[in-house]
C-alpha positions in Angstrom: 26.5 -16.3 -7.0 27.0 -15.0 -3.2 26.7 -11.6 -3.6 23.3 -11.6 -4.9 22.3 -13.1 -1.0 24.0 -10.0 0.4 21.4 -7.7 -0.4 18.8 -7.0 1.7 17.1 -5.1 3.9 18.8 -2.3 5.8 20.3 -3.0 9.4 20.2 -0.4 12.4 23.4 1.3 11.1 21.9 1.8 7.9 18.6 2.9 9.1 20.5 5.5 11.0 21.8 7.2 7.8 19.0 6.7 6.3 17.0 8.8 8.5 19.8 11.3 9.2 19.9 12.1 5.4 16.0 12.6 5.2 16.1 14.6 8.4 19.3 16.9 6.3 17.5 16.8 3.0 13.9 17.7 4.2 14.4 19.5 7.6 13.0 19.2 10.4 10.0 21.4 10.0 9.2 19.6 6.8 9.0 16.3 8.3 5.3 16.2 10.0 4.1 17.5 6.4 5.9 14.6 4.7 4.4 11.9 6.9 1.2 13.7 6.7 1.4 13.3 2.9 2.3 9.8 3.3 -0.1 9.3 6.1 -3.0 10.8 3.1 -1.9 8.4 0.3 -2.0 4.8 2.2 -5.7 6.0 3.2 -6.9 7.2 0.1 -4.7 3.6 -1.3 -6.8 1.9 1.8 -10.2 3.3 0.7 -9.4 2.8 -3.3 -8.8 -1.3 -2.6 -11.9 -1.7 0.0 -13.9 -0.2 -2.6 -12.7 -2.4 -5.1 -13.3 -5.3 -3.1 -17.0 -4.3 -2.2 -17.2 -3.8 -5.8 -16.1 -7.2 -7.0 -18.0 -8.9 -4.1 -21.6 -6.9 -5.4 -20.5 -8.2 -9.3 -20.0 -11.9 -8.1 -23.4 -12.0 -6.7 -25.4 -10.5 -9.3 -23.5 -13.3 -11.5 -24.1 -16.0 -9.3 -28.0 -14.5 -9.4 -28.2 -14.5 -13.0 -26.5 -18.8 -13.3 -29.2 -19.0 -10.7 -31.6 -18.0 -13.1 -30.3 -19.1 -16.0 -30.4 -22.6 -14.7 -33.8 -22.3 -13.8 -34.9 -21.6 -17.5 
């Protein structure tokens, strides 16, 4: 029942190898591209959720608008 409390997130020594086996796997010319790429997806991810939020926002107030109306009538 321990061991399940023993994983977890990555200490300095693990970090370490962590980026010494992407720096031996990608290169270090490949590097700026890859955090470029990543850099690309969390804004397009960004822009996706904002624009999902505006567009929830705009549907919430034409339905409050139309119980508005409806209770009118």
């Amino acid at each position: 029942m321990n061991t399940i409390f023993l994983i977890g997130l990555p200490g300095g020594g693990e970090w370490i190898l962590i980026l010494l086996a992407i720096l031996l796997l990608f290169g270090g010319k490949k590097i700026p591209e890859l955090m470029r790429g990543i850099g690309k997806g969390i804004k397009e991810f960004n822009n996706a959720k904002s624009s999902i939020e505006e567009e929830i926002k705009v549907g919430m107030k034409e339905s409050e608008k139309k119980n508005i109306q409806d209770a009118k009538e």
